[in-house]
C-alpha positions as CSV (number, residue, x, y, z in Angstrom):
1,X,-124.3,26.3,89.1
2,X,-123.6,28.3,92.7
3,X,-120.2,30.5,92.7
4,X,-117.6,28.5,94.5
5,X,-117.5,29.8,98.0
6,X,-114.1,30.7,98.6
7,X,-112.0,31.5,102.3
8,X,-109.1,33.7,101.8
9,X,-106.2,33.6,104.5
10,X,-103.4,36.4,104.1
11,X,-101.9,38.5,107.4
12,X,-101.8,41.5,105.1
13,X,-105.0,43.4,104.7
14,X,-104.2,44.8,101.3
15,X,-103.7,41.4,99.5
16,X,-106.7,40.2,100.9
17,X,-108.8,43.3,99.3
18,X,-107.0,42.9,96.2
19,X,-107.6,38.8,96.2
20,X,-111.8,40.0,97.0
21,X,-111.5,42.4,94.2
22,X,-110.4,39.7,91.5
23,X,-112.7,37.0,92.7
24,X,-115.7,39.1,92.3
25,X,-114.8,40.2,88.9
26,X,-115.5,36.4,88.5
27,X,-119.1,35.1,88.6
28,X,-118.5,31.8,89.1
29,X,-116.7,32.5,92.2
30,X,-117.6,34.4,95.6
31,X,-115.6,35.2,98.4
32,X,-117.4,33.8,102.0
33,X,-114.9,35.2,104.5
34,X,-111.1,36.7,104.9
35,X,-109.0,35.7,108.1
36,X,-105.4,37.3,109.2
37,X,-104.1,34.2,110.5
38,X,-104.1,30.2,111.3
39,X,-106.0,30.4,114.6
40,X,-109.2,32.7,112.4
41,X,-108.9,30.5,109.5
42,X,-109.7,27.4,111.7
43,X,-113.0,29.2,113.4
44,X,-113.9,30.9,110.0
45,X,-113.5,27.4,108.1
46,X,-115.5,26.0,110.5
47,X,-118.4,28.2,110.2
48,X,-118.7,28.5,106.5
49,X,-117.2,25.3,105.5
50,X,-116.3,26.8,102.0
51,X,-115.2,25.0,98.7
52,X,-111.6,26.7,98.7
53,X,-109.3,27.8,101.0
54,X,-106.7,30.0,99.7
55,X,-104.2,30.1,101.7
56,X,-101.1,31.4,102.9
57,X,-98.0,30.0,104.5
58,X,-96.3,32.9,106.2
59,X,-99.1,33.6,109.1
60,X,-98.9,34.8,112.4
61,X,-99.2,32.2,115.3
62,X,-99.7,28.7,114.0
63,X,-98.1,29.0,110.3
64,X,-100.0,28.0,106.9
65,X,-99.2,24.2,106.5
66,X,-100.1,23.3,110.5
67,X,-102.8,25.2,109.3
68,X,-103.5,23.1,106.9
69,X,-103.4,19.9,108.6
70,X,-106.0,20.8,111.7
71,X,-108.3,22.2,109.1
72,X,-108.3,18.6,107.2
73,X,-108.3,16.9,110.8
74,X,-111.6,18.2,111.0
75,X,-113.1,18.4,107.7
76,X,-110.9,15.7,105.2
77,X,-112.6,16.9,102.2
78,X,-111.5,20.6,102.7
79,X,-109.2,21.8,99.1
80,X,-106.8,24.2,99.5
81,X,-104.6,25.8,97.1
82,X,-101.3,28.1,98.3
83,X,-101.0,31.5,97.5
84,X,-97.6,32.7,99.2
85,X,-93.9,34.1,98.3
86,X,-92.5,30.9,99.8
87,X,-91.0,29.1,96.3
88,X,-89.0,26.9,97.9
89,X,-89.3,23.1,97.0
90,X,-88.9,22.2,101.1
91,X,-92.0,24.8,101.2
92,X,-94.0,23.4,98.3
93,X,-93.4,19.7,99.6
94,X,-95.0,20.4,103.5
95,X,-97.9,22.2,101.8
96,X,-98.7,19.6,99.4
97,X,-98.1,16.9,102.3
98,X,-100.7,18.8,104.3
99,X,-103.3,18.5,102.0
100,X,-102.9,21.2,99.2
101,X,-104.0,20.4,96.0
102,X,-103.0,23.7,94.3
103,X,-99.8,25.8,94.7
104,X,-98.9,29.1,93.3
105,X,-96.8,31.7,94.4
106,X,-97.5,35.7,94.5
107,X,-96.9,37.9,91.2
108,X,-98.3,35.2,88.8
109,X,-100.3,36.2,86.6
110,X,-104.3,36.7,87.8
111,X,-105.8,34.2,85.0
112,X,-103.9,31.6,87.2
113,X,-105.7,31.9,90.4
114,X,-109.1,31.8,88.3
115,X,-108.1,28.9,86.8
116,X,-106.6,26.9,90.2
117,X,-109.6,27.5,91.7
118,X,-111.7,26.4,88.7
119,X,-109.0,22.8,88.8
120,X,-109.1,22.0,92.7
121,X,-113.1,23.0,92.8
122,X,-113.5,20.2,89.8
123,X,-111.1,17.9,91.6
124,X,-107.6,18.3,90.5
125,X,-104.3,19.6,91.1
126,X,-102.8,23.1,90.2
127,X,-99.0,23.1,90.1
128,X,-97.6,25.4,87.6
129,X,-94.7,24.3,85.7
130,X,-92.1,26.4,87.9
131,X,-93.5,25.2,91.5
132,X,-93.4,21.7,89.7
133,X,-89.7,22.0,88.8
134,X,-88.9,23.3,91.8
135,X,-90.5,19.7,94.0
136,X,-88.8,17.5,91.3
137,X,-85.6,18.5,92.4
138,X,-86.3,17.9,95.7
139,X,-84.4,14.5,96.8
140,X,-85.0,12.6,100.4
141,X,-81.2,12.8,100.7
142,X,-81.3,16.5,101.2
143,X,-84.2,16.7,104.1
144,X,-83.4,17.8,107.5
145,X,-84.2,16.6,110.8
146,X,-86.2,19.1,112.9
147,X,-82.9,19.7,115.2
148,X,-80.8,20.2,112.2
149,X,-83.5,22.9,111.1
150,X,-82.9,24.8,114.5
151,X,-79.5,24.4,114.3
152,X,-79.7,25.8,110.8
153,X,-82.1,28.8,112.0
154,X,-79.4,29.5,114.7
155,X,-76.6,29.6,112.5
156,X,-78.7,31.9,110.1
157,X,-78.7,34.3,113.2
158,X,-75.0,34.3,113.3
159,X,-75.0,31.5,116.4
160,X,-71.9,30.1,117.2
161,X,-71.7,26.6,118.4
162,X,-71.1,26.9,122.1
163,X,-74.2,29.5,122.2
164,X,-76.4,26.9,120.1
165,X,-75.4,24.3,122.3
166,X,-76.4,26.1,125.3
167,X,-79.6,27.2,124.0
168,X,-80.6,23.7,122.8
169,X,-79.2,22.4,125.9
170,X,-76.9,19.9,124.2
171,X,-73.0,19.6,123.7
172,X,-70.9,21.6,121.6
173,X,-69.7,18.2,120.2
174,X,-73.3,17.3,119.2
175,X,-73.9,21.0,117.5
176,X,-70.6,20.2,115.5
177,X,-71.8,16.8,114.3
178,X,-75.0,18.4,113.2
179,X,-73.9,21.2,111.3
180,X,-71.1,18.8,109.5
181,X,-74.7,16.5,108.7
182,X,-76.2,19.9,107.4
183,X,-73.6,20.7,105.3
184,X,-73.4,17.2,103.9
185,X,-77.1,17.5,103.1
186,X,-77.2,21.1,101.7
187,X,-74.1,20.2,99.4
188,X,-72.5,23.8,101.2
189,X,-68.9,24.0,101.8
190,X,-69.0,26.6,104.8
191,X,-71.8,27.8,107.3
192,X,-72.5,31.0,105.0
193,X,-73.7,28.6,102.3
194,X,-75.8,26.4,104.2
195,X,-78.1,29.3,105.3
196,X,-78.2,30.5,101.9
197,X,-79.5,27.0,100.4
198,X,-81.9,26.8,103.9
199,X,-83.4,30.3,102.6
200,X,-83.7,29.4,99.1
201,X,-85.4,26.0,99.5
202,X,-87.7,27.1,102.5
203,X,-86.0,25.0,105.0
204,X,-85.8,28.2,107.4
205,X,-87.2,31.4,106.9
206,X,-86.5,34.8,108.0
């Protein structure tokens, strides 16, 4: 059988030499090209159409999961699995929505990359019992609007709600409403909280 012809997509240099380094210590696997962001992934994909796209979602530009989607616009069959620090379940659920098949998060240990790719290449999915846990938990009731998200982001900056208003260009009394919605939704009694719970379920990131 031919290796699997993998595309590796990491903005840091160093994890894409060690990610190289482990996939040719593996002969049924081959590594056709390394990009350092969404916009290279795209052209790269597009030129080697590989079996596997590991990705990232942290990227400079366009991030991991838009990524994701124009890469499947263009070619539907394309399998990706995730390969990021991002563990929360609002992270795991827009990959996975996007098109990723596999999902694992940095510091696991090697054998399960080998065997993700070996899954998704074959077919299946690849969601470790943690990342698993983590999506079950998820509940619809506890999503965010995309306003409530910037409103969140601002408040993680230390906003306050006549400044969020006029950067959104909407009324204080609006900003109010949604961050008593966010609140509600994140289950947090006071701002502090709510940025907290947005950070640890991937709703926002820093």
């Amino acid at each position: 059988m031919p290796p699997i012809r993998i595309l590796i997509v990491d903005d840091h240099p160093i994890m894409r030499v060690g990610i190289t380094a482990l996939i040719a210590s593996c002969n049924e696997m081959e590594t056709v090209a390394q990009a350092g962001s969404g916009e290279e992934a795209l052209k790269l994909h597009a030129l080697h159409h590989p079996d596997i796209t590991l990705m990232d979602l942290r990227l400079p530009g366009i991030s991991g999961v838009e990524t994701i989607r124009r890469i499947r616009t263009q070619s539907p069959k394309a399998r990706f699995i995730v390969l990021t620090t991002y563990e929360g379940d609002e992270d795991i659920y827009q990959a996975m929505e996007a098109g990723a098949t596999g999902y694992l998060v940095k510091g696991m240990p090697q054998e399960m990359l080998v065997n993700a790719v070996k899954r998704v290449h074959g077919g299946g999915r690849y969601v470790p019992p943690p990342v698993s846990q983590a999506l079950t938990s998820r509940t619809r009731d506890s999503n965010l609007s995309n306003r409530e998200r910037e409103v969140l982001a601002l408040l993680a900056k230390g906003k306050s709600n006549r400044e969020i208003a006029a950067m959104l260009g909407i009324t204080e009394a609006t900003v109010k409403c949604h961050v008593s919605v966010i609140l509600m939704r994140l289950n947090a009694s006071d701002r502090t909280q709510a940025v907290v719970a947005g950070l640890q379920r991937g709703l926002i990131h820093i």
